[in-house]
Every structure is written in C-alpha cells, then in structure tokens.
Backbone as JSON, one array per atom type, in Angstrom:
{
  "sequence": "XXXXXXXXXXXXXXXXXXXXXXXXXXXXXXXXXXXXXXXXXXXXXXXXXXXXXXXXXXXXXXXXXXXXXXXXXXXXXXXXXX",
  "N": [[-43.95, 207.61, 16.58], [-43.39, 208.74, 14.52], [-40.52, 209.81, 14.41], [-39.58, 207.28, 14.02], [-40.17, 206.94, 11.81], [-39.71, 209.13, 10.02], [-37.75, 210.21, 7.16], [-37.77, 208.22, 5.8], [-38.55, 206.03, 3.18], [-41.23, 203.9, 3.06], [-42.01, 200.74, 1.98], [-45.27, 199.02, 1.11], [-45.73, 196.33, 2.44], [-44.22, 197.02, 4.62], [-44.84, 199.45, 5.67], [-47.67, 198.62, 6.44], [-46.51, 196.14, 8.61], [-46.02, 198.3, 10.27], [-48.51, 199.52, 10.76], [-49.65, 197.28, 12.36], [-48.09, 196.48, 14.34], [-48.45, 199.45, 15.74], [-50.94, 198.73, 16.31], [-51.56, 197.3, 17.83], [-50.15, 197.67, 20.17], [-51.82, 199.72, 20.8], [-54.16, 198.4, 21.23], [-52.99, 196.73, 23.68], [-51.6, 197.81, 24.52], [-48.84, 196.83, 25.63], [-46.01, 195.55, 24.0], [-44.17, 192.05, 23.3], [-41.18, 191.45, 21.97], [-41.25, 189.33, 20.92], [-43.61, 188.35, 19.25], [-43.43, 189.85, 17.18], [-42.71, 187.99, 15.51], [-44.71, 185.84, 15.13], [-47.83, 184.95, 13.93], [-50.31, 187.57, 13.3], [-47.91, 189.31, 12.16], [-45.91, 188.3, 10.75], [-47.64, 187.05, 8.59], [-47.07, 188.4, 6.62], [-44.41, 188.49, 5.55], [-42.66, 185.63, 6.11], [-40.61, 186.34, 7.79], [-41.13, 187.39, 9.39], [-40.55, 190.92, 10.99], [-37.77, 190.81, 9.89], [-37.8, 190.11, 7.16], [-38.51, 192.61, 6.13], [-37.1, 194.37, 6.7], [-33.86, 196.35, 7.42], [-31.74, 195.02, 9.92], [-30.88, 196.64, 11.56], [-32.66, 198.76, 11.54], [-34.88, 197.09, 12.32], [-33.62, 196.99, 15.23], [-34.34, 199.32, 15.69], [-36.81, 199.86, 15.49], [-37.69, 198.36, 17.43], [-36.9, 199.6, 19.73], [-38.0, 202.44, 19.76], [-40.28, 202.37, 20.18], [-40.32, 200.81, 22.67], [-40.44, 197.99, 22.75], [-40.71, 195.08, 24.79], [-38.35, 192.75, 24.79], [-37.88, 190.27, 25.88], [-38.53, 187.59, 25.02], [-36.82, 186.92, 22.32], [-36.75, 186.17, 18.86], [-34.81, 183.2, 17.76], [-33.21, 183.98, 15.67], [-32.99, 186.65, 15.86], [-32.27, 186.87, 18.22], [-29.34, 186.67, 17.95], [-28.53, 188.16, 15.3], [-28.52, 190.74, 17.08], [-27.0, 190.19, 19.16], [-24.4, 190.0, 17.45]],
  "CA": [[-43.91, 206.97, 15.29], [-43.0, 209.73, 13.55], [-39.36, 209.79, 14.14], [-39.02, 206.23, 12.98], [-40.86, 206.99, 9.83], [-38.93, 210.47, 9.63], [-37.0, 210.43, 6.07], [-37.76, 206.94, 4.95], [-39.15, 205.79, 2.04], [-41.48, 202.76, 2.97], [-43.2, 199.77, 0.98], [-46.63, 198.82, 1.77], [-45.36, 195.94, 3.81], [-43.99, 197.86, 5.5], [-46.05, 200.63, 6.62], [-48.44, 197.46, 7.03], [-46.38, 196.14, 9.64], [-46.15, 199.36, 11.15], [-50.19, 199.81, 11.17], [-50.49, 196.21, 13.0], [-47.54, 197.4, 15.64], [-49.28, 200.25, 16.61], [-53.02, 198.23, 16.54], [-51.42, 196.06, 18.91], [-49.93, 198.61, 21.12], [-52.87, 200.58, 21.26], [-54.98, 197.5, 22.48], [-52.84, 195.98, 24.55], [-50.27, 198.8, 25.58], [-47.68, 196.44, 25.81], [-45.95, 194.13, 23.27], [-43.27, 191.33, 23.96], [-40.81, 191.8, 20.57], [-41.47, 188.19, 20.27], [-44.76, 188.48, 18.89], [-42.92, 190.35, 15.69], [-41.71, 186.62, 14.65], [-45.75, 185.0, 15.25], [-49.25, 185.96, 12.72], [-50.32, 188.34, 12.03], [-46.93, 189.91, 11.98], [-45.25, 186.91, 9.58], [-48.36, 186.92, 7.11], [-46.63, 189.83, 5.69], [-43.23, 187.86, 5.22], [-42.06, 184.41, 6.6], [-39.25, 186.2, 8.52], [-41.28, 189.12, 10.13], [-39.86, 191.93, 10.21], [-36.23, 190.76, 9.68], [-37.83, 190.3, 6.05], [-38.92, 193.45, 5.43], [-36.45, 195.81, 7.21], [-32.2, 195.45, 7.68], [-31.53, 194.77, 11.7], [-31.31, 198.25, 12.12], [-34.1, 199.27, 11.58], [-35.15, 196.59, 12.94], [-33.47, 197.52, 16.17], [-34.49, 200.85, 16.02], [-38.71, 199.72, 15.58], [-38.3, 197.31, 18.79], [-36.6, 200.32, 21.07], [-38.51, 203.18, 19.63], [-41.98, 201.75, 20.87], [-39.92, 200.35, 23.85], [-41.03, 196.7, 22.51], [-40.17, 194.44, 25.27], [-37.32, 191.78, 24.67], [-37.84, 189.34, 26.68], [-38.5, 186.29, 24.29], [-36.4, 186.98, 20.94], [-36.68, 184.93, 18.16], [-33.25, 182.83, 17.58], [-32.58, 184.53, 14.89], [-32.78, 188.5, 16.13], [-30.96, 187.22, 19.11], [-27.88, 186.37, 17.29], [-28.42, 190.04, 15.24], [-28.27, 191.55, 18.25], [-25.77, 190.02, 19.74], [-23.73, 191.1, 16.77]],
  "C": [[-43.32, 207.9, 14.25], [-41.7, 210.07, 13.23], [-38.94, 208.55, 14.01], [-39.44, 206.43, 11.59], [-39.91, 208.24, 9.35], [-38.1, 210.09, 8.33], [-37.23, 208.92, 5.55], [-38.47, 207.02, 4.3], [-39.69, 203.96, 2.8], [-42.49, 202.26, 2.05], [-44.38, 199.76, 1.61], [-46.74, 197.8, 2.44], [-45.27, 196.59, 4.79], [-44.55, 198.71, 6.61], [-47.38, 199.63, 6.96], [-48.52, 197.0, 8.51], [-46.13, 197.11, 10.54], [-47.36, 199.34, 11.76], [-50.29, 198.71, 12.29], [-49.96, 196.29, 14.2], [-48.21, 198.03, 16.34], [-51.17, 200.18, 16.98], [-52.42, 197.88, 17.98], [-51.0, 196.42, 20.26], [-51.29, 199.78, 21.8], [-53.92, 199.7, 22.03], [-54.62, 196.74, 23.89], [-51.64, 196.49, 25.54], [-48.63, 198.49, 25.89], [-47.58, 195.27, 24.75], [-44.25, 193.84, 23.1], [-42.64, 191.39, 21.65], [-40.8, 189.79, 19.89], [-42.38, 187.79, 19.47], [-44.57, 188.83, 17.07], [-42.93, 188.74, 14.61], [-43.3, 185.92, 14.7], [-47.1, 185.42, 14.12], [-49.32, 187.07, 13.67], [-48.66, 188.99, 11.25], [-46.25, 189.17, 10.55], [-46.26, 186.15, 8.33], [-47.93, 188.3, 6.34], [-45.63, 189.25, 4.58], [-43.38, 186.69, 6.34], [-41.33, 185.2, 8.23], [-39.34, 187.37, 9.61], [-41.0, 190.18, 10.04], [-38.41, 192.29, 9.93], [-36.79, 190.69, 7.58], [-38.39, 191.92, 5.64], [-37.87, 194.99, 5.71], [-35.04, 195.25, 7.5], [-32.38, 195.61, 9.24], [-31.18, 195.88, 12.23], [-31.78, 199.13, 12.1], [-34.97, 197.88, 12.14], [-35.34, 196.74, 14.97], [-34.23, 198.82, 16.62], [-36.47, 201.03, 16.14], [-38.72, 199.47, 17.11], [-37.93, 198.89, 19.84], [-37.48, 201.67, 20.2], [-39.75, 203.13, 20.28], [-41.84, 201.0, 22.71], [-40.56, 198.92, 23.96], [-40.01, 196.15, 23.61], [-39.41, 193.05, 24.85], [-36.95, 190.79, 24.99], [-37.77, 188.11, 26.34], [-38.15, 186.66, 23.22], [-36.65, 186.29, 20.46], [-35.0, 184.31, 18.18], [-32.66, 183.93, 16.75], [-32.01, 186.45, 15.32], [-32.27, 187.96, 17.48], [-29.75, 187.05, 18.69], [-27.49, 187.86, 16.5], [-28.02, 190.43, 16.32], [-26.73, 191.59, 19.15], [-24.13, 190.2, 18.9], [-22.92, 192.05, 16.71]]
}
C-alpha cells in the first residue's frame, strides 16, 4: 500500500476507499475488481472508483493489490481497453 499512496495527495474519499480495499482483502484475501463498481465501494461515489481516481490510478490500485479482473464493469473495460 505504501507505494500506491507514495507521493500522492489524497481526499478522504479516497483514502476511504482505500481503507474498505484493504478491509476486504484482509477478510477475504481475495477480491474480484468487480466488486469496486458494487456497495460499499459506490456509497462513496456512484461511479466507484472511476469517480474518485483518473483510470490510472485506477489501473495502478486494481494491479498493485493484484485485484482480480475477471468481471469488469462495462465501463473500466472499455478504459482499459484504451
């Protein structure tokens, strides 16, 4: 976590959805990056964390934690594919 957070400046969204990331990882060890786009994650923002962060940092949350990819939302598969 520490070298995604390294030199940024975050909101309290933000570092929010960070905290609920690493709840969710810590209970369940593994999390599908689809989950980003479902609650808790999207009582932050509507749009998950495409609202709170640009798609690269976006990118760079899901593979830092090694969030699995398996079910994108529409929308961050089209980012991606980018």
């Amino acid at each position: 976590m520490t070298t995604f957070l390294s030199g940024k400046t975050l909101s309290a969204n933000q570092i929010e959805l960070i905290n609920l990331i690493v709840n969710h990882l810590t209970e369940h060890g593994v999390m599908d990056a689809a989950l980003l786009y479902e609650s808790p994650f999207t009582d932050l923002t509507p749009q998950g964390p495409d609202g709170l962060f640009a798609s690269s940092l976006v990118d760079e949350l899901i593979g830092h934690w090694k969030i699995t990819a398996t079910a994108m939302s529409p929308s961050y598969q089209q980012q991606s594919l980018a």
